[in-house]
C-alpha positions as a Python dict, from the first residue, in 0.01 Angstrom:
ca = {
    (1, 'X'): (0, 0, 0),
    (2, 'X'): (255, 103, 283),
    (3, 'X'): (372, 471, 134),
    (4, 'X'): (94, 751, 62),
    (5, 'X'): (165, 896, -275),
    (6, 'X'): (127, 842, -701),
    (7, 'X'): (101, 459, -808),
    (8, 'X'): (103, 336, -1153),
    (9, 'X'): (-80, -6, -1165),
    (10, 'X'): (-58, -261, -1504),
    (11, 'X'): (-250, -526, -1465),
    (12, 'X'): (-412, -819, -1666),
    (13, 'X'): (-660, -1101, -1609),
    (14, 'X'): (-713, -1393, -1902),
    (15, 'X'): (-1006, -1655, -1930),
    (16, 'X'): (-1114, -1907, -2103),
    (17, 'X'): (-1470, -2024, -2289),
    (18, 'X'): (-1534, -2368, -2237),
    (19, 'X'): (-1884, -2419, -2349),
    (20, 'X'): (-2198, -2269, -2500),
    (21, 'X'): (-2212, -2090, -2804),
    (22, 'X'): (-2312, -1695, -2704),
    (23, 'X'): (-2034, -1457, -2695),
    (24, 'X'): (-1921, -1321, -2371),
    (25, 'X'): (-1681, -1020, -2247),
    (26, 'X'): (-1507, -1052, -1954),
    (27, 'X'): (-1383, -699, -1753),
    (28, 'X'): (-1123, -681, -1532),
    (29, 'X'): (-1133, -315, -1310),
    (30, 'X'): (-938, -185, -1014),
    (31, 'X'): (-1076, -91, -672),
    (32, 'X'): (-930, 116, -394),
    (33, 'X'): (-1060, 23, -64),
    (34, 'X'): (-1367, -88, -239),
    (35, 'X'): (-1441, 186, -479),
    (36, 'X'): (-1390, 178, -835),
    (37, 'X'): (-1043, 368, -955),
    (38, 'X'): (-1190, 554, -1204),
    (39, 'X'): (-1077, 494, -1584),
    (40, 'X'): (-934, 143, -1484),
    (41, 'X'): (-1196, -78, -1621),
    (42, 'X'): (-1060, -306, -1933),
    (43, 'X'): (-1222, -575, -2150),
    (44, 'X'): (-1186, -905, -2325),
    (45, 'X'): (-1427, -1060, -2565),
    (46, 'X'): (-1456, -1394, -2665),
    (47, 'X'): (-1718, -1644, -2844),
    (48, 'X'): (-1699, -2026, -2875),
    (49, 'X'): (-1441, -2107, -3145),
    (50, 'X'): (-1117, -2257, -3191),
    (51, 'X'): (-930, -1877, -3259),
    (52, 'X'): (-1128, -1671, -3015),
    (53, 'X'): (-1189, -1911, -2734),
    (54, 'X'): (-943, -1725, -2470),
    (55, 'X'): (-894, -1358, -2384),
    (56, 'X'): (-716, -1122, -2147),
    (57, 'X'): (-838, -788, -2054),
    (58, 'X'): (-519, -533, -2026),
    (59, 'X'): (-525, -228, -1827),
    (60, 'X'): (-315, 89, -1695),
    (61, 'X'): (-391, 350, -1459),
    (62, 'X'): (-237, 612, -1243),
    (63, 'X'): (-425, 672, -893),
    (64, 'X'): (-326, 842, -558),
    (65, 'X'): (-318, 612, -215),
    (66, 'X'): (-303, 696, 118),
    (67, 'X'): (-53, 467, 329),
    (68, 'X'): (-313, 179, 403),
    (69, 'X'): (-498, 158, 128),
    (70, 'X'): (-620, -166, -36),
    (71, 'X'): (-578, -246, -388),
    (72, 'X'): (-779, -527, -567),
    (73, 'X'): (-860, -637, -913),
    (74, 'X'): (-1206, -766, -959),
    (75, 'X'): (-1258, -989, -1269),
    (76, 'X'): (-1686, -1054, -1358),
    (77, 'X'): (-1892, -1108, -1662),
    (78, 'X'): (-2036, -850, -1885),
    (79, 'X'): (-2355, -1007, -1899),
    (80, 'X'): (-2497, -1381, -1751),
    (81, 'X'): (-2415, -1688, -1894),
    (82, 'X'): (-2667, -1918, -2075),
    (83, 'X'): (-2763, -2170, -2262),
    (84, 'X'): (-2419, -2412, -2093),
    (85, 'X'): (-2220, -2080, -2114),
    (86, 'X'): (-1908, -2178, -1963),
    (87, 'X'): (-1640, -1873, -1909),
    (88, 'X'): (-1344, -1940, -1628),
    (89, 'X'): (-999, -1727, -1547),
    (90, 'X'): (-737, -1964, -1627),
    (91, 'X'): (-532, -2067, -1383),
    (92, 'X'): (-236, -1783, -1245),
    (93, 'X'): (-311, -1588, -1561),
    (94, 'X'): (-403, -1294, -1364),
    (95, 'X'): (-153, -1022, -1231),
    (96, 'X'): (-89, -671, -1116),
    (97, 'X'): (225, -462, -1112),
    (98, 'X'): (221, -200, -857),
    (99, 'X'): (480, 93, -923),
    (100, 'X'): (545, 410, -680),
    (101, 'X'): (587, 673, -911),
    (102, 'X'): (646, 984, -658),
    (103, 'X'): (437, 1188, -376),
    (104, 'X'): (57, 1197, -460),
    (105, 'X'): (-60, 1510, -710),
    (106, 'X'): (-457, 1562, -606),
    (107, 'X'): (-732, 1616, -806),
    (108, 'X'): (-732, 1803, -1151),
    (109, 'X'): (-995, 2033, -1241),
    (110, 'X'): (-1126, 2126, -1562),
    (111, 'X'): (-1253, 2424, -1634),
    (112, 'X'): (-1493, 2498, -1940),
}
């Protein structure tokens, strides 16, 4: 990101089960300079069958960024495949939209 201040990032990754029979979820989460961007982890499930064979965790979040910064999207598995588990991101069916929304607003505190 070249400008410190408020971004609003919408982003998506899809994938597809090929094999085995368990069901799997797939997350997709953001990460600024390495650390998790907290409340930007989103989900996809999807078992072996011929309606529920794909799925594409969705996401929004707002974060601050400092000039610099390095936004990625890191797409894993819930849990480990077995048994010929066979889960793959489908081919450019993963994106991010990065959107400036104005000069960064800090941290909120709650107070009980």
């Amino acid at each position: 990101l070249m400008v410190p201040g408020l971004y609003k990032a919408t982003y998506a990754a899809s994938a597809e089960k090929t094999g085995g029979t368990n069901r799997q979820q797939v997350d997709a989460q953001l990460e600024l300079n390495g650390n998790l961007i907290f409340g930007s982890l989103a989900h996809a499930y999807m078992r072996n069958s011929t309606n529920e064979n794909k799925g594409t965790a969705n996401g929004l979040c707002l974060f601050d960024a400092n000039a610099g910064d390095v936004l990625t999207m890191v797409v894993s598995l819930a849990s480990t495949p077995t048994g010929g588990d066979i889960v793959a991101t489908e081919n450019r069916a993963a994106n991010v939209v990065i959107e400036y929304m104005g000069p960064k607003r800090g941290t909120i505190t709650v107070s009980p």
